[in-house]
PDB file of N, CA, C, O and CB in Angstrom:
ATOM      1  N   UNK A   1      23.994 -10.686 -19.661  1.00  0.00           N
ATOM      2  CA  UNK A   1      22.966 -10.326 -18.698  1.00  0.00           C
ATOM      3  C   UNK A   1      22.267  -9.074 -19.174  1.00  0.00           C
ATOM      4  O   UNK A   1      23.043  -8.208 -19.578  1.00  0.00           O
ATOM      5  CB  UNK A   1      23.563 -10.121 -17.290  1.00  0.00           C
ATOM      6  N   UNK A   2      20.888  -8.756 -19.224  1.00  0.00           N
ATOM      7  CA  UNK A   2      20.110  -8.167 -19.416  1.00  0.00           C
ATOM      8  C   UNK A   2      20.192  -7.178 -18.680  1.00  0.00           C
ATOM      9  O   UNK A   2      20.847  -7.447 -17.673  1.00  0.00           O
ATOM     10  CB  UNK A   2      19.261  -8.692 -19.445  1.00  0.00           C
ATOM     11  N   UNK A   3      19.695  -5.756 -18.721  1.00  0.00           N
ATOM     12  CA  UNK A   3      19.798  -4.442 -17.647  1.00  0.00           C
ATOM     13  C   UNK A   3      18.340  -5.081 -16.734  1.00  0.00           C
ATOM     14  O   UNK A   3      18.416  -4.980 -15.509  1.00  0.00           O
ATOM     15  CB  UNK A   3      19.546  -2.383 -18.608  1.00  0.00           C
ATOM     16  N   UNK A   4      17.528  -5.484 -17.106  1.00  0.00           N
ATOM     17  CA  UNK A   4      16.311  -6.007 -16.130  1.00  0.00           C
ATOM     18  C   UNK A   4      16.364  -6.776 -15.111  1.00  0.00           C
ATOM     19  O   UNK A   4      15.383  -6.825 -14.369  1.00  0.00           O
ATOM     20  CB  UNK A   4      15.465  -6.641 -16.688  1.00  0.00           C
ATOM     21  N   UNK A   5      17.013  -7.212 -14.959  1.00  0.00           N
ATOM     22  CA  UNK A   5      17.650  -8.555 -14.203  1.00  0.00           C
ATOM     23  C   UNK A   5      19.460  -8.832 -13.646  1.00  0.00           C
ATOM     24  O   UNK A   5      20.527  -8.557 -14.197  1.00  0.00           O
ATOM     25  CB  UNK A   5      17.346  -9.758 -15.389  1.00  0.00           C
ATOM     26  N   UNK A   6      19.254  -9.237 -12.832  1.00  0.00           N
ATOM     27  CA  UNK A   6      20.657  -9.997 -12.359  1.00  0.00           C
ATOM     28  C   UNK A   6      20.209 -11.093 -12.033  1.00  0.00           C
ATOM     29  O   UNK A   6      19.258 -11.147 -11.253  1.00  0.00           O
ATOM     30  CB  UNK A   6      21.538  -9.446 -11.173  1.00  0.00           C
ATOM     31  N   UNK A   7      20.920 -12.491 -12.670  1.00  0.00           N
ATOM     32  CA  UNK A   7      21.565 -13.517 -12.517  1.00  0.00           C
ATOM     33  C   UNK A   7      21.823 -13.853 -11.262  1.00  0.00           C
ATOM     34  O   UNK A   7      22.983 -13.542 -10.990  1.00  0.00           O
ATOM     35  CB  UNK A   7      22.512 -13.469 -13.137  1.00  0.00           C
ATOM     36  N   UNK A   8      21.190 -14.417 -10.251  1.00  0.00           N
ATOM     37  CA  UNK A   8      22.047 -15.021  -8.847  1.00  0.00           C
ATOM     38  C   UNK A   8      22.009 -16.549  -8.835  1.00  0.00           C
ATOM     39  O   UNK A   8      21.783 -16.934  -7.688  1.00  0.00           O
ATOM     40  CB  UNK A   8      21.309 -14.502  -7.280  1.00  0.00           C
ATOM     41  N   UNK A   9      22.092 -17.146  -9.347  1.00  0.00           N
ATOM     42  CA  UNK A   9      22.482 -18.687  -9.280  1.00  0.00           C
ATOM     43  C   UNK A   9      21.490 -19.634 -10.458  1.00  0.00           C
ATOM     44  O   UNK A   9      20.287 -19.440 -10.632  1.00  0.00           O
ATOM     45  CB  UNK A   9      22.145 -19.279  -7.500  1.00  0.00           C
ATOM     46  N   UNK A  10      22.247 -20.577 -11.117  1.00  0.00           N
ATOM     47  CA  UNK A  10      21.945 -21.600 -11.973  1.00  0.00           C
ATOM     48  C   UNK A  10      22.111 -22.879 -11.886  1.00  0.00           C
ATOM     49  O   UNK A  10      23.196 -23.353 -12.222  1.00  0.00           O
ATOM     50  CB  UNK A  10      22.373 -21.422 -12.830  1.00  0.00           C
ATOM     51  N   UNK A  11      20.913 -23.836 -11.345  1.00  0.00           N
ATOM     52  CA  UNK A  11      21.134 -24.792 -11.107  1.00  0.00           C
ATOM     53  C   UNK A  11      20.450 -26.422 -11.962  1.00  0.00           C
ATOM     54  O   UNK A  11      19.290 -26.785 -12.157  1.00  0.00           O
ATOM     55  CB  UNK A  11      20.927 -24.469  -9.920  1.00  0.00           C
ATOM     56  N   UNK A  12      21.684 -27.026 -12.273  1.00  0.00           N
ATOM     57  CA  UNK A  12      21.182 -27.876 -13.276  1.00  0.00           C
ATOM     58  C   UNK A  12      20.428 -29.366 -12.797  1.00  0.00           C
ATOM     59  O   UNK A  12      20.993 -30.323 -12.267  1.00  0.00           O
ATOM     60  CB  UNK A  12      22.414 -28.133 -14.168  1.00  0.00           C
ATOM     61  N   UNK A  13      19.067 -29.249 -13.136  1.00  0.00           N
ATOM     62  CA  UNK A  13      18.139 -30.010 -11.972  1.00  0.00           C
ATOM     63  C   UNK A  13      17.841 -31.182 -13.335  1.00  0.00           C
ATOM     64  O   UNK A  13      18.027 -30.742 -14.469  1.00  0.00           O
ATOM     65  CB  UNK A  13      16.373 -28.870 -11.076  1.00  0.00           C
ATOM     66  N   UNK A  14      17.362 -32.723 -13.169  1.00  0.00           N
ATOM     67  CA  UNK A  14      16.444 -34.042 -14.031  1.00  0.00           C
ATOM     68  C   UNK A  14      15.592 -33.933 -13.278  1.00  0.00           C
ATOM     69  O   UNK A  14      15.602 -33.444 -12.149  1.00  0.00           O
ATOM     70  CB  UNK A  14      16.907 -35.680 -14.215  1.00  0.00           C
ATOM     71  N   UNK A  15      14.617 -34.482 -13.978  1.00  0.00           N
ATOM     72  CA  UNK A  15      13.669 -35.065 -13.923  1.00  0.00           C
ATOM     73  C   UNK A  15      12.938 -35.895 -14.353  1.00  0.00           C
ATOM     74  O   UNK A  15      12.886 -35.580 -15.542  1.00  0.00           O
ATOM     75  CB  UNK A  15      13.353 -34.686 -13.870  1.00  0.00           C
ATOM     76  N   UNK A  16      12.108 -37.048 -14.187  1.00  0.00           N
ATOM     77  CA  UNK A  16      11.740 -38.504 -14.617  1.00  0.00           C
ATOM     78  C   UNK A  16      10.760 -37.552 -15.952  1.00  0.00           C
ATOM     79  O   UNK A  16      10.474 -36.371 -15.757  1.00  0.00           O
ATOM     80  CB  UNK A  16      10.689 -39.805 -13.103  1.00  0.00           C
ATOM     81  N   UNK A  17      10.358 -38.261 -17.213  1.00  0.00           N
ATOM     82  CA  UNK A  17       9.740 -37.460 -17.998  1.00  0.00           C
ATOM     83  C   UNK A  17       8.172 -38.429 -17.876  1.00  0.00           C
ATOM     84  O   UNK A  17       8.386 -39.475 -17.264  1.00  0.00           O
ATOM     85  CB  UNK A  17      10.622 -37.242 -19.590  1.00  0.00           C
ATOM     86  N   UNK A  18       6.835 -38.294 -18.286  1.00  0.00           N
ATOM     87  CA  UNK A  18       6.110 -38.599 -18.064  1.00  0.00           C
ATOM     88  C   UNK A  18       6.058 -40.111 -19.509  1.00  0.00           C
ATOM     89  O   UNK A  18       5.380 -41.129 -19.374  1.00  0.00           O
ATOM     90  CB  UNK A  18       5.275 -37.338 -17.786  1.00  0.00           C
ATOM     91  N   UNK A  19       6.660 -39.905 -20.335  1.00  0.00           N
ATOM     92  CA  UNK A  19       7.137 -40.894 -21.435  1.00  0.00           C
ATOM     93  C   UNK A  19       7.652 -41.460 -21.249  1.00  0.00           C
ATOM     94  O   UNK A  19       7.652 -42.427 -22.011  1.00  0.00           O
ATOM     95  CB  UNK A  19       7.600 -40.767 -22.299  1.00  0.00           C
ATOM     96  N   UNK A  20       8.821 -41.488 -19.836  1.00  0.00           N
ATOM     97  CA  UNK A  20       9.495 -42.025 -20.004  1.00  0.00           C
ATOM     98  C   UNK A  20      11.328 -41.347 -20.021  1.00  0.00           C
ATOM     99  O   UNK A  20      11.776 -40.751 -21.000  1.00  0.00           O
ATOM    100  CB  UNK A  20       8.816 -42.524 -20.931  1.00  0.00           C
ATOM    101  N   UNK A  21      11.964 -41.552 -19.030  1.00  0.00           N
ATOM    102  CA  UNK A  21      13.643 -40.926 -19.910  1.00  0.00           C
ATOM    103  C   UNK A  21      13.937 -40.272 -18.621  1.00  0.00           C
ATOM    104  O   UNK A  21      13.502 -40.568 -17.508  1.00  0.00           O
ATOM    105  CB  UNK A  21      13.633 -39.512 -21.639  1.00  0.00           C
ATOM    106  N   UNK A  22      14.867 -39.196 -19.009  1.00  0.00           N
ATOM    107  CA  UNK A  22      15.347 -37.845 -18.152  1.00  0.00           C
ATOM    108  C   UNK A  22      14.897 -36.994 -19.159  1.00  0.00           C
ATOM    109  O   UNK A  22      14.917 -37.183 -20.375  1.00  0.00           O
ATOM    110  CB  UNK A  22      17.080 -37.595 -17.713  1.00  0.00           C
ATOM    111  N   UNK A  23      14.368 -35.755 -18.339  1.00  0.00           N
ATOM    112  CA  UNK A  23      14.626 -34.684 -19.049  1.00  0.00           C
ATOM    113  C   UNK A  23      15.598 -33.636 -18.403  1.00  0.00           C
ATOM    114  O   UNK A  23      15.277 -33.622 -17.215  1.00  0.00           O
ATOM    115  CB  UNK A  23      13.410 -34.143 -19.352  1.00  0.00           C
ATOM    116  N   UNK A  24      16.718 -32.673 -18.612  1.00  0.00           N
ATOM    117  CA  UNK A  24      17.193 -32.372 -17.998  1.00  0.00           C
ATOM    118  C   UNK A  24      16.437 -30.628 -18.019  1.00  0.00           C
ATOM    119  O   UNK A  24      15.604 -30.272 -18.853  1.00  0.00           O
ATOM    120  CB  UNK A  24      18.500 -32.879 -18.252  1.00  0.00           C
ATOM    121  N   UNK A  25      16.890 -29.898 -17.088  1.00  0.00           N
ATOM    122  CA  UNK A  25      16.454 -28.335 -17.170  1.00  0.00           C
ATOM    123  C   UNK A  25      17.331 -27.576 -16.209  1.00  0.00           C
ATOM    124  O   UNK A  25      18.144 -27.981 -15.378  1.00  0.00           O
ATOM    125  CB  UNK A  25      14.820 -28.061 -16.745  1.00  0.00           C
ATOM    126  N   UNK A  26      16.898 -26.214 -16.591  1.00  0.00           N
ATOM    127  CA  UNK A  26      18.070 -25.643 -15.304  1.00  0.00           C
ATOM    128  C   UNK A  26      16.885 -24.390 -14.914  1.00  0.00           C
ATOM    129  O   UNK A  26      15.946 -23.888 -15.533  1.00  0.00           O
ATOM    130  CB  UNK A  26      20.187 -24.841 -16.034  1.00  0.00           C
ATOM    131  N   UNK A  27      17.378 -24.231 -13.790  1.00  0.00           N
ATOM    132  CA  UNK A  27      16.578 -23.575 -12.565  1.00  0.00           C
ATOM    133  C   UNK A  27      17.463 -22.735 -12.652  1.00  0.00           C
ATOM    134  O   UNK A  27      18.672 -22.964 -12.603  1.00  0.00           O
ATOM    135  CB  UNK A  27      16.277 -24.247 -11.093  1.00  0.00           C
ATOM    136  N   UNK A  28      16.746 -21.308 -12.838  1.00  0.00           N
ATOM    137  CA  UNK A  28      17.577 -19.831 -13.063  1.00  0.00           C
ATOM    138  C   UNK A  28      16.856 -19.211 -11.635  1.00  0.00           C
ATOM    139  O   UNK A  28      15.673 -19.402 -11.352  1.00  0.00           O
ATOM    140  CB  UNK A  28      17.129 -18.731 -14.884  1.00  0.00           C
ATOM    141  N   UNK A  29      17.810 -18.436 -10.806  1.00  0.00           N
ATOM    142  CA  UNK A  29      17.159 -17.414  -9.971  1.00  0.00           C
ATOM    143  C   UNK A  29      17.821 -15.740 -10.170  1.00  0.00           C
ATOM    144  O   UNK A  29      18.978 -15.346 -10.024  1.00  0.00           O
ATOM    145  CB  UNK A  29      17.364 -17.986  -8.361  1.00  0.00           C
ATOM    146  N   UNK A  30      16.657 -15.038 -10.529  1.00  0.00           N
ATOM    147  CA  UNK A  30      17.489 -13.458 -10.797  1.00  0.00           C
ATOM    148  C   UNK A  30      16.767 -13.040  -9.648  1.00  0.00           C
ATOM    149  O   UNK A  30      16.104 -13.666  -8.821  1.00  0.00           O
ATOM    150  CB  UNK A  30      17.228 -12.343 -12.438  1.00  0.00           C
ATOM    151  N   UNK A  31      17.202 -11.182  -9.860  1.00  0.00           N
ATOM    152  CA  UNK A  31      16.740 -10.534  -9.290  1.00  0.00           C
ATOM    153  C   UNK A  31      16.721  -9.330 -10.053  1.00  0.00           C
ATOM    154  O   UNK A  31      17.669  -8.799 -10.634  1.00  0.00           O
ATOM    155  CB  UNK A  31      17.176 -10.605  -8.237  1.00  0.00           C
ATOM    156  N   UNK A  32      14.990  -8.792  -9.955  1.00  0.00           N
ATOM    157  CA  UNK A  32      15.123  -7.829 -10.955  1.00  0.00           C
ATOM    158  C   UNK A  32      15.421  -6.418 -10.492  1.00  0.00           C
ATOM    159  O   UNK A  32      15.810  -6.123  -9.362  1.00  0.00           O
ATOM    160  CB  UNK A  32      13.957  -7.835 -11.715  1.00  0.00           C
ATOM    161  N   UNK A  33      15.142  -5.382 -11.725  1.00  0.00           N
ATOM    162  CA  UNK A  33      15.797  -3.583 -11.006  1.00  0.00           C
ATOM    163  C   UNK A  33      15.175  -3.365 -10.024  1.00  0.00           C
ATOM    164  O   UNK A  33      15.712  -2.788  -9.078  1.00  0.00           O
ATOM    165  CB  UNK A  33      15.567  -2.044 -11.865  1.00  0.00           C
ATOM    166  N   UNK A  34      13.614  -3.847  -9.974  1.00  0.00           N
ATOM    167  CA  UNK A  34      12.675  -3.379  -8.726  1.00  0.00           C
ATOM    168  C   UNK A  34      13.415  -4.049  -7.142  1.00  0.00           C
ATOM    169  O   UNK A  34      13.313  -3.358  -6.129  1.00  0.00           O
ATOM    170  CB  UNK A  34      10.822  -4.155  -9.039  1.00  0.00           C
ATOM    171  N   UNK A  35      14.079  -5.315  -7.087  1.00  0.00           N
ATOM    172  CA  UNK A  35      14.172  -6.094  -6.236  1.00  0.00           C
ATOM    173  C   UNK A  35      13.492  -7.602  -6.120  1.00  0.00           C
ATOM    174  O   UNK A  35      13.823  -8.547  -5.405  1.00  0.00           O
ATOM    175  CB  UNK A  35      13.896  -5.379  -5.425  1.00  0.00           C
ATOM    176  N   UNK A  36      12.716  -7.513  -6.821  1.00  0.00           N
ATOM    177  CA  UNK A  36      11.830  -9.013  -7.164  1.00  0.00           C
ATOM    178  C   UNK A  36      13.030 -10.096  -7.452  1.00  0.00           C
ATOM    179  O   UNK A  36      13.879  -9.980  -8.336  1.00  0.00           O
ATOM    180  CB  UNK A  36      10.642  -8.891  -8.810  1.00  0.00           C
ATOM    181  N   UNK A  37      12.896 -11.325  -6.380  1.00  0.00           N
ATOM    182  CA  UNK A  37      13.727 -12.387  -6.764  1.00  0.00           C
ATOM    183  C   UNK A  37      12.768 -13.506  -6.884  1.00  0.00           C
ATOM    184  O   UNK A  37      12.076 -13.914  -5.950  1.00  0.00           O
ATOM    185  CB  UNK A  37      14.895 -12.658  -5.782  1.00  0.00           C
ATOM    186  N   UNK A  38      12.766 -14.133  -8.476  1.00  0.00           N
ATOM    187  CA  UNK A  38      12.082 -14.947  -8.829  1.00  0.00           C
ATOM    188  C   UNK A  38      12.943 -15.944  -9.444  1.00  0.00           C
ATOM    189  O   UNK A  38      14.093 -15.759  -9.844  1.00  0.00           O
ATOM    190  CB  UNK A  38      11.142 -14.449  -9.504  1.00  0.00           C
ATOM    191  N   UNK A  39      12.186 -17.153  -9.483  1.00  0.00           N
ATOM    192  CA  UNK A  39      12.685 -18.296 -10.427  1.00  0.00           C
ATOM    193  C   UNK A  39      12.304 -18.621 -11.244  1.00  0.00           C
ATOM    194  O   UNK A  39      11.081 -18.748 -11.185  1.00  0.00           O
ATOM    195  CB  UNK A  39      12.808 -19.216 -10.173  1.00  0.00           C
ATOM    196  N   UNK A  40      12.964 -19.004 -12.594  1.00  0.00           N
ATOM    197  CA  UNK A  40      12.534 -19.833 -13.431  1.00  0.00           C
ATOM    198  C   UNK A  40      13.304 -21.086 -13.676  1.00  0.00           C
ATOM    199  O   UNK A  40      14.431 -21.382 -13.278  1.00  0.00           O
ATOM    200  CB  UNK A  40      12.366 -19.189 -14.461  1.00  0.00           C
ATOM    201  N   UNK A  41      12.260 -21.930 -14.592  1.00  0.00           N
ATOM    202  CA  UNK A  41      12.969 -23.289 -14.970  1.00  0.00           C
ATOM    203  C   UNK A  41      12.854 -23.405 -16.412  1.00  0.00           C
ATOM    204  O   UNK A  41      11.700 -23.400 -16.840  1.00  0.00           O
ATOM    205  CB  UNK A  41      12.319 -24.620 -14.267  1.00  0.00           C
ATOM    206  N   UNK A  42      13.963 -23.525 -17.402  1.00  0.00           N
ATOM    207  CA  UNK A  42      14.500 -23.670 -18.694  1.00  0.00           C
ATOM    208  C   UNK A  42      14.703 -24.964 -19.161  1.00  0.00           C
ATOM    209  O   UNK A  42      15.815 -25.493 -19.182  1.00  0.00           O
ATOM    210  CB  UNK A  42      15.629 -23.047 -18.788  1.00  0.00           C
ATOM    211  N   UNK A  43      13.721 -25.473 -19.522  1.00  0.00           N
ATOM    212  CA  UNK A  43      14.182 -26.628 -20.582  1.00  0.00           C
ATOM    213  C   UNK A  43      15.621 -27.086 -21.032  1.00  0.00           C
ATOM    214  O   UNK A  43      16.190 -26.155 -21.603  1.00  0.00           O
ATOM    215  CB  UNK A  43      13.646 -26.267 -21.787  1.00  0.00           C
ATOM    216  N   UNK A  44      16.241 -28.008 -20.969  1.00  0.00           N
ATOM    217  CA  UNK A  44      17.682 -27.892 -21.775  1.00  0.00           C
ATOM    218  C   UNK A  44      17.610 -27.692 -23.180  1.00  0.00           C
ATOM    219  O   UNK A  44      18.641 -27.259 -23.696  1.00  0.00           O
ATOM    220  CB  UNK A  44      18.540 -29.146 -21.645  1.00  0.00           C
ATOM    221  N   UNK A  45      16.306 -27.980 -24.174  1.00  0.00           N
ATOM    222  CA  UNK A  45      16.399 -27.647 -25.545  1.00  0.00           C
ATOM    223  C   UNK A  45      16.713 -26.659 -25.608  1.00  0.00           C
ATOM    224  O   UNK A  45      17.572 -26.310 -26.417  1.00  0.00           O
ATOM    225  CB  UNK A  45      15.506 -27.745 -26.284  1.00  0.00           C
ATOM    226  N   UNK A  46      15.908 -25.527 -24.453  1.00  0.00           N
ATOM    227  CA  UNK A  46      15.317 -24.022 -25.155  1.00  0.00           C
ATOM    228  C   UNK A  46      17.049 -23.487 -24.001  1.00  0.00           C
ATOM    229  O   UNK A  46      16.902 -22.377 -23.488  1.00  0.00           O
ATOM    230  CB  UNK A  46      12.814 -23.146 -24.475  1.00  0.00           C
ATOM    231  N   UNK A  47      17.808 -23.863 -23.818  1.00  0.00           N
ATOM    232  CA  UNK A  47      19.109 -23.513 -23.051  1.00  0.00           C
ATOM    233  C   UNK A  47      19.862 -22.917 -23.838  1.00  0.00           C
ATOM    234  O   UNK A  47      20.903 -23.530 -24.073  1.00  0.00           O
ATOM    235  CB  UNK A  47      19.868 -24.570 -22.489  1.00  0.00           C
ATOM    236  N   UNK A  48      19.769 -22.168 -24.229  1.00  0.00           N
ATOM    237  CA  UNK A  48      20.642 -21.060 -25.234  1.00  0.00           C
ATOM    238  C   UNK A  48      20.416 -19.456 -24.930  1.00  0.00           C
ATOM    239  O   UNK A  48      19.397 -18.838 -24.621  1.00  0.00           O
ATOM    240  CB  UNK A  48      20.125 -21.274 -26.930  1.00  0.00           C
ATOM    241  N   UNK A  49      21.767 -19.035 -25.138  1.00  0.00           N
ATOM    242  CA  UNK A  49      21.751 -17.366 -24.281  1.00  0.00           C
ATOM    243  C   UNK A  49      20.674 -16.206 -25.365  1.00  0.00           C
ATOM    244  O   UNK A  49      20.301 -15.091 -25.000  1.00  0.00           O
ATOM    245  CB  UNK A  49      23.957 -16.497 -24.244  1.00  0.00           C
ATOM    246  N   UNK A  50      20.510 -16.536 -26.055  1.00  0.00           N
ATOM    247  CA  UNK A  50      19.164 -15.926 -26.956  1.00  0.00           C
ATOM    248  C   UNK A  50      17.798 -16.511 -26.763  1.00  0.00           C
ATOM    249  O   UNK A  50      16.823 -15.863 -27.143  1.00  0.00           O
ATOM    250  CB  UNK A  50      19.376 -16.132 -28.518  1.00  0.00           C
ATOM    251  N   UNK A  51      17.671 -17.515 -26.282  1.00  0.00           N
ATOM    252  CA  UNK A  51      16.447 -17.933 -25.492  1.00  0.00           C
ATOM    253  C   UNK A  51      16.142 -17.380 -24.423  1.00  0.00           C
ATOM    254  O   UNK A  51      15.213 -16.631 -24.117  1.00  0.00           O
ATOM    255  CB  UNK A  51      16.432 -19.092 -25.153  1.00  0.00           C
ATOM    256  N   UNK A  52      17.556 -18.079 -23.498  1.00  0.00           N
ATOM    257  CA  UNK A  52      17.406 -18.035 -22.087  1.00  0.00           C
ATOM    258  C   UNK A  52      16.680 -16.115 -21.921  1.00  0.00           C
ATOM    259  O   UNK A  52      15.681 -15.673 -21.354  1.00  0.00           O
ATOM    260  CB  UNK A  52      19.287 -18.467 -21.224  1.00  0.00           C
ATOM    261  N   UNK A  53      17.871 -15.404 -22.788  1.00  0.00           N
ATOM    262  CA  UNK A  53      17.670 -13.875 -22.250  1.00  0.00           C
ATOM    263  C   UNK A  53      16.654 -13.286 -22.596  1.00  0.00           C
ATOM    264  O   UNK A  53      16.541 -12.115 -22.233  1.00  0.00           O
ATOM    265  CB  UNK A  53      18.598 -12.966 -22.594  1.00  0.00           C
ATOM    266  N   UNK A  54      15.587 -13.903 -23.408  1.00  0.00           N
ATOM    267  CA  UNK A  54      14.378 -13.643 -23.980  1.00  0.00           C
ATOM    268  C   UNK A  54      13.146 -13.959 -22.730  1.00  0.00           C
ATOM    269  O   UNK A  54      12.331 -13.162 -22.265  1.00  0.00           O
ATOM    270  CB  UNK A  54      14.273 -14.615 -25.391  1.00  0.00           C
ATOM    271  N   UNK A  55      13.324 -15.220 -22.443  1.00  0.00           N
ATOM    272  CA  UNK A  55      12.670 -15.640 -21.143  1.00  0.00           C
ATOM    273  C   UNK A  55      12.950 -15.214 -19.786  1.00  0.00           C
ATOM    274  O   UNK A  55      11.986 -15.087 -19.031  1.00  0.00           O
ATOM    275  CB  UNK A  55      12.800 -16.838 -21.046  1.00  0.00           C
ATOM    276  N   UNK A  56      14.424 -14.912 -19.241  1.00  0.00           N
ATOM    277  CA  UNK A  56      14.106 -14.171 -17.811  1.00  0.00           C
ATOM    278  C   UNK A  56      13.527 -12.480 -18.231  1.00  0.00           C
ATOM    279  O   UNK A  56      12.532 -12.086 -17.622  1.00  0.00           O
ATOM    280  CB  UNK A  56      15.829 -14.103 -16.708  1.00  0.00           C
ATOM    281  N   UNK A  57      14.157 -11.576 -19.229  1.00  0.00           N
ATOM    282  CA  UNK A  57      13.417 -10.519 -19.400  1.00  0.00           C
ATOM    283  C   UNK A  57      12.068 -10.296 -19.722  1.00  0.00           C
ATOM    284  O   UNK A  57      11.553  -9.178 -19.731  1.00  0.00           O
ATOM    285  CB  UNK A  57      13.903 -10.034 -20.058  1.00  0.00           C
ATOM    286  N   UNK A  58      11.583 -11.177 -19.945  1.00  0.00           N
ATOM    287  CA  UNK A  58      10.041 -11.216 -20.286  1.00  0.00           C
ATOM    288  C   UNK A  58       9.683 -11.272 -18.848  1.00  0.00           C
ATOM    289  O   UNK A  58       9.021 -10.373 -18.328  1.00  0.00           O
ATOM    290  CB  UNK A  58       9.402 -12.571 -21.300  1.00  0.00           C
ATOM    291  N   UNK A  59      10.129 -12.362 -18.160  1.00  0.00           N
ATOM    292  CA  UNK A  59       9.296 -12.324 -16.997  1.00  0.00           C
ATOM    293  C   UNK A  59      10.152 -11.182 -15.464  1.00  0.00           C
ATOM    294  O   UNK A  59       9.620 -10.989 -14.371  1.00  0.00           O
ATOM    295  CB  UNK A  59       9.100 -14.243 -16.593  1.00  0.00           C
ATOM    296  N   UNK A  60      11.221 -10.755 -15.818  1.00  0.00           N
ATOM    297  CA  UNK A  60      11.419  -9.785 -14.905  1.00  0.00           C
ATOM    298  C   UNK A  60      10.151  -8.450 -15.180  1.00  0.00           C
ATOM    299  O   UNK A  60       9.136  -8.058 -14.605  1.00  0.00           O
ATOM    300  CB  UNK A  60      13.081  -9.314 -15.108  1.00  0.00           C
ATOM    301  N   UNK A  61      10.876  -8.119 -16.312  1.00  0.00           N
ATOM    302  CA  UNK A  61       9.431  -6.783 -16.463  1.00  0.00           C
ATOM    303  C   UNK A  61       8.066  -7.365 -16.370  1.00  0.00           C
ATOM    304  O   UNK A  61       7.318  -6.394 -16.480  1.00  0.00           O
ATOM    305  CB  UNK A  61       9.326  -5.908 -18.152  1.00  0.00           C
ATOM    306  N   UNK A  62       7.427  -8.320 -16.240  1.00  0.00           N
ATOM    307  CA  UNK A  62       6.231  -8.863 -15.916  1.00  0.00           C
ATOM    308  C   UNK A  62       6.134  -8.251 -14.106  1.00  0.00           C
ATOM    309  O   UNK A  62       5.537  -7.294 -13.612  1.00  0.00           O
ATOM    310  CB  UNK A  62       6.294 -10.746 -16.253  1.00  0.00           C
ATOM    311  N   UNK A  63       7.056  -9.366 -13.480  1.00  0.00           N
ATOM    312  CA  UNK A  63       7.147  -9.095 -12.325  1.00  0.00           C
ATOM    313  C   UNK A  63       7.348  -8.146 -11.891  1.00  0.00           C
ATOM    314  O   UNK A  63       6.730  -7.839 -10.872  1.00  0.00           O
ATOM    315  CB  UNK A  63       7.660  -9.565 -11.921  1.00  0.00           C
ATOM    316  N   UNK A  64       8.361  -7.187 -12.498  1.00  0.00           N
ATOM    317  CA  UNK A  64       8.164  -5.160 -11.943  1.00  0.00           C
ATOM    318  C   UNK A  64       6.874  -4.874 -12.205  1.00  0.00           C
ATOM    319  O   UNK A  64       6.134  -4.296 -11.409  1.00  0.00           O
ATOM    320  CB  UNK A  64       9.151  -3.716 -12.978  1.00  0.00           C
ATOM    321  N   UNK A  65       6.446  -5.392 -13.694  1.00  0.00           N
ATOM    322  CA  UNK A  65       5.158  -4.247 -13.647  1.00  0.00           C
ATOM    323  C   UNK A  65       3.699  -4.616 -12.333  1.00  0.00           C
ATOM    324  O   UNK A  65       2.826  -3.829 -11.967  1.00  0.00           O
ATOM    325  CB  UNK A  65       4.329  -4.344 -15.581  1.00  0.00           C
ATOM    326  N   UNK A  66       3.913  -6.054 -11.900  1.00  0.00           N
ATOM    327  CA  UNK A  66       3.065  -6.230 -10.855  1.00  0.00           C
ATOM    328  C   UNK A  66       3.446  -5.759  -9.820  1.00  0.00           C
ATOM    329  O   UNK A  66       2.529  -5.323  -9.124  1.00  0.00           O
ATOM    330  CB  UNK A  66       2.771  -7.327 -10.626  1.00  0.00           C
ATOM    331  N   UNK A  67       4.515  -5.651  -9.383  1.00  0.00           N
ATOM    332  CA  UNK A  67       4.963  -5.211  -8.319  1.00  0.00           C
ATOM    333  C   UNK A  67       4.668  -3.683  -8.378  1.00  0.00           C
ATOM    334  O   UNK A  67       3.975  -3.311  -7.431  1.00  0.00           O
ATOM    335  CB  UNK A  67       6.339  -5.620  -8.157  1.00  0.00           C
ATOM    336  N   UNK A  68       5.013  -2.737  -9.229  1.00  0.00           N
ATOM    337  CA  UNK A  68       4.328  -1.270  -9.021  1.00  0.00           C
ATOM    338  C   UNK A  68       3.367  -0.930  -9.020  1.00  0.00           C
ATOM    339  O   UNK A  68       3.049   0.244  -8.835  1.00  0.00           O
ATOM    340  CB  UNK A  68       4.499  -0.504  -9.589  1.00  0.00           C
ATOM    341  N   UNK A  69       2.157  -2.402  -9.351  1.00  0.00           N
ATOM    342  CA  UNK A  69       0.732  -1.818  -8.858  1.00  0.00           C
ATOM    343  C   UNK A  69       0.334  -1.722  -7.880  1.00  0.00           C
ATOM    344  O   UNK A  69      -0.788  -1.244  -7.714  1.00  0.00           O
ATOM    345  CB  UNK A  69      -0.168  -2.237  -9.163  1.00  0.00           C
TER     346      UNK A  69
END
């Protein structure tokens, strides 16, 4: 876990793909240092803890920095 963020629940969601199939993904909810609780949704390719932690910290400090304007 990142200092930007806390982790509050991971949930592993399908969905029909437009080709055709399942695709599977997981639905992350943090909460960042400011208090901002946002969600994201992760691909199962891109599901790896060097991805994943690349993508909620990008968008926690996104979301602080809107939030202090």
């Amino acid at each position: 876990m990142a200092a930007e963020y806390e982790v509050l629940k991971i949930d592993e969601l399908s969905r029909a793909r437009d080709s055709g199939g399942i695709q599977k993904y997981y639905r992350h909810q943090i909460r960042t240092t400011a208090g901002t609780v946002l969600t994201a949704d992760i691909a199962e390719e891109h599901f790896t803890e060097d991805v994943v932690a690349k993508i909620l910290t990008a968008l926690a400090i996104k979301a602080d920095k809107i939030k202090a304007r």
